[in-house]
C-alpha positions as a Markdown table, in Angstrom:
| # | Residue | x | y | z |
|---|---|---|---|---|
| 1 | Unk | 62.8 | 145.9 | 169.3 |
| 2 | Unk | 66.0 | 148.2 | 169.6 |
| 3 | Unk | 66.2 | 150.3 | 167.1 |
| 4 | Unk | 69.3 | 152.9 | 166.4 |
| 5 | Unk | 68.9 | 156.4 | 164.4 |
| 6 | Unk | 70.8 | 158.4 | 163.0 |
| 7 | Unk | 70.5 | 161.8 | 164.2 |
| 8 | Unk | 71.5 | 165.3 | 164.1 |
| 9 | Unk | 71.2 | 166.2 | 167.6 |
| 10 | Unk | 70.6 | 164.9 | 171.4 |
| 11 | Unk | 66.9 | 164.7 | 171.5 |
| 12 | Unk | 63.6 | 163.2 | 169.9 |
| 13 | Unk | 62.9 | 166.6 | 168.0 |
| 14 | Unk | 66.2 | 166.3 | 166.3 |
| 15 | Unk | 66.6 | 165.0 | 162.4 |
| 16 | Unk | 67.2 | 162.2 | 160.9 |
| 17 | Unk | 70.8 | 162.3 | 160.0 |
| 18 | Unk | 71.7 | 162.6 | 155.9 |
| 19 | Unk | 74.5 | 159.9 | 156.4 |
| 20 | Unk | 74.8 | 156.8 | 158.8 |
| 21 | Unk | 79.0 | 156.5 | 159.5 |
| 22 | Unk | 79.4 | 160.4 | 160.2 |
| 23 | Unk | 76.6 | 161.3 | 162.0 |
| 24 | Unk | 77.2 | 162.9 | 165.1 |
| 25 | Unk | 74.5 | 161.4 | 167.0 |
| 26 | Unk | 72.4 | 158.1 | 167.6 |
| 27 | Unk | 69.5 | 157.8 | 169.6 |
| 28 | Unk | 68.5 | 154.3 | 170.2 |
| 29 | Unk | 64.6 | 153.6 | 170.9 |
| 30 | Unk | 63.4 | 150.9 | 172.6 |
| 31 | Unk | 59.6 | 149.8 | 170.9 |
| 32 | Unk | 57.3 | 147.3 | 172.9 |
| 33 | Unk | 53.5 | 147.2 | 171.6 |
| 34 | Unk | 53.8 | 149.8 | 169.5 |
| 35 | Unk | 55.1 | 152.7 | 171.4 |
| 36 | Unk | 58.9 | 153.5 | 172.1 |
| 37 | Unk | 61.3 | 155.3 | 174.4 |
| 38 | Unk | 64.7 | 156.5 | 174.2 |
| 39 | Unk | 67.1 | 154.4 | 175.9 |
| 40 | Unk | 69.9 | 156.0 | 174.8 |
| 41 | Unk | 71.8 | 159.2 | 173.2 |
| 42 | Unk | 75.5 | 158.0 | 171.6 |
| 43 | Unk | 77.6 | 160.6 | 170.3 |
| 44 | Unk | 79.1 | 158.8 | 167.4 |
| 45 | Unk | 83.4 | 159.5 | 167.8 |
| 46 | Unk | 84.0 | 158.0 | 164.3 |
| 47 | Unk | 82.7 | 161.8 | 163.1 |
| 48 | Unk | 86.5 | 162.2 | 163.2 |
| 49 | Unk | 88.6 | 159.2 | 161.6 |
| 50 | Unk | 90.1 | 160.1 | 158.3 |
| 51 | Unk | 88.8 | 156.6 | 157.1 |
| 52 | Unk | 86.9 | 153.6 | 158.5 |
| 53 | Unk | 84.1 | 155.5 | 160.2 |
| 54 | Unk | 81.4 | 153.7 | 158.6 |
| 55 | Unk | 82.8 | 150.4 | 159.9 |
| 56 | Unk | 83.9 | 151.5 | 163.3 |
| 57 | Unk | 80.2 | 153.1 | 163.8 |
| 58 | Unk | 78.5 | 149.7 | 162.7 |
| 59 | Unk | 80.5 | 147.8 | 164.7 |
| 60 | Unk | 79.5 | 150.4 | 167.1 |
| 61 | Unk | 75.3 | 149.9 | 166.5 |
| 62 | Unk | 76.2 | 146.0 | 166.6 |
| 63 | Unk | 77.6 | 146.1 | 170.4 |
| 64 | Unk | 74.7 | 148.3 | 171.5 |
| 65 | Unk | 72.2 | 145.3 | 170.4 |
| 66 | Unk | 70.3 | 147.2 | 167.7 |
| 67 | Unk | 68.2 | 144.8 | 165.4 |
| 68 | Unk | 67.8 | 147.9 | 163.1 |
| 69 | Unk | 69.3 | 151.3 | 161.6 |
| 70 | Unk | 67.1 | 154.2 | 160.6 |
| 71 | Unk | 69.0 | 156.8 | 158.5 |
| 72 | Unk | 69.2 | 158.9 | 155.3 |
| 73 | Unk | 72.3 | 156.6 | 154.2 |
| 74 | Unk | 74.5 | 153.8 | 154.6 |
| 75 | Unk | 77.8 | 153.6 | 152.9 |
| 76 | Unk | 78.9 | 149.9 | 151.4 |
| 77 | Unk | 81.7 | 149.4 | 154.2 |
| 78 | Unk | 78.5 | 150.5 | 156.9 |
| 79 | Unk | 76.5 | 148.3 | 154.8 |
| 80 | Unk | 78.9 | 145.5 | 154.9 |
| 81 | Unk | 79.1 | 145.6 | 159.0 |
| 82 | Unk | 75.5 | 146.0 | 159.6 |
| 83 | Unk | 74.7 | 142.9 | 157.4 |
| 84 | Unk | 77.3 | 140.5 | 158.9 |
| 85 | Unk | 75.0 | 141.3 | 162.2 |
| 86 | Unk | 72.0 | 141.4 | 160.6 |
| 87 | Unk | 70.7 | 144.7 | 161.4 |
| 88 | Unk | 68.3 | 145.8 | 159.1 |
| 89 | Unk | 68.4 | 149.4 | 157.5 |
| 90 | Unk | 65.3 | 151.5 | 157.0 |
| 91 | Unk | 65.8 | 155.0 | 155.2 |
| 92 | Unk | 63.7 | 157.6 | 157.3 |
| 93 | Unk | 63.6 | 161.4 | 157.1 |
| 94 | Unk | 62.4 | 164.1 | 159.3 |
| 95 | Unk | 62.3 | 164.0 | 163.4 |
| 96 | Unk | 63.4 | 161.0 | 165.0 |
| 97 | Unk | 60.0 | 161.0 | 166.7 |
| 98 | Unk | 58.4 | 161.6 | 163.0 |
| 99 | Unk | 60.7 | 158.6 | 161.8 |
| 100 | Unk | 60.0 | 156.7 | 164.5 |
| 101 | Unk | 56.3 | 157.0 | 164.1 |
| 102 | Unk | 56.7 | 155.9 | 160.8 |
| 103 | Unk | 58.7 | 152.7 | 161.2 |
| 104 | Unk | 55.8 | 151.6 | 163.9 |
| 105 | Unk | 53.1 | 152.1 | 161.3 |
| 106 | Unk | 55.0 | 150.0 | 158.2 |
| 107 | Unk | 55.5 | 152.8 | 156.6 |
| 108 | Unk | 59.5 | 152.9 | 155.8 |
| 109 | Unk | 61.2 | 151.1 | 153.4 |
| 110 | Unk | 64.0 | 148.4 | 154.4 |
| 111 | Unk | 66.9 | 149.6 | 151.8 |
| 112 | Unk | 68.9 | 146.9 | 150.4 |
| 113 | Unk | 71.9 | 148.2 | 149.4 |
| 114 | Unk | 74.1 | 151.6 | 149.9 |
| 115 | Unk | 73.6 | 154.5 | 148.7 |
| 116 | Unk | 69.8 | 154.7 | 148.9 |
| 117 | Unk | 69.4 | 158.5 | 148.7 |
| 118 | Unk | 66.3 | 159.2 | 147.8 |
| 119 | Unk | 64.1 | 156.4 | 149.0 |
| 120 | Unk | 62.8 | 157.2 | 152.3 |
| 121 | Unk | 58.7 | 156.4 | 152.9 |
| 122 | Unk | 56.5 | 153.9 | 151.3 |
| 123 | Unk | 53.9 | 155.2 | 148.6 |
């Protein structure tokens, strides 16, 4: 499963990113029997646009082939893209390895709609 997170830097130490459409990274991970690797860093350009960014950067994670999002939060227009390509979005905190971690053991929570502040791992 290709997964794509939102992230405040280039590497797997880096955190989760607060927002999904202006974040200035993504590192997608590649997960296969339970373990993952980074397959790729993005630097996310739509940081920059005056409006549109959270479409532009869904479309984005759609043409990379990600079946899922991790991130603090996803805009309605974000939301809007990612559903029309049915990418599921999981709110996650912490490293990207910590977040990670936790999607593997079932332990994030799929967010339905936008603005999900706030709901980040299971109880």
């Amino acid at each position: 499963m290709k997964i794509a997170i939102s992230s405040t830097g280039k590497n797997i130490e880096s955190n989760v990113s607060d927002v999904f459409g202006r974040c200035p990274y993504f590192v997608i991970v590649e997960i296969k029997d339970k373990e993952f690797e980074i397959t790729q860093i993005i630097e996310n350009k739509s940081t920059s646009q005056k409006t549109g960014a959270g479409i532009s950067t869904g479309q984005l994670i759609a043409e990379k082939g990600a079946e899922a999002v991790i991130t603090g939060n996803v805009g309605p227009r974000a939301l809007d893209v990612l559903n029309q390509f049915n990418i599921k979005i999981y709110s996650g905190s912490g490293t990207i390895k910590q977040a990670v971690q936790e999607f593997i053991k079932g332990n994030l929570e799929q967010t339905k709609g936008s603005g999900c502040e706030g709901c980040r791992y299971k109880e």
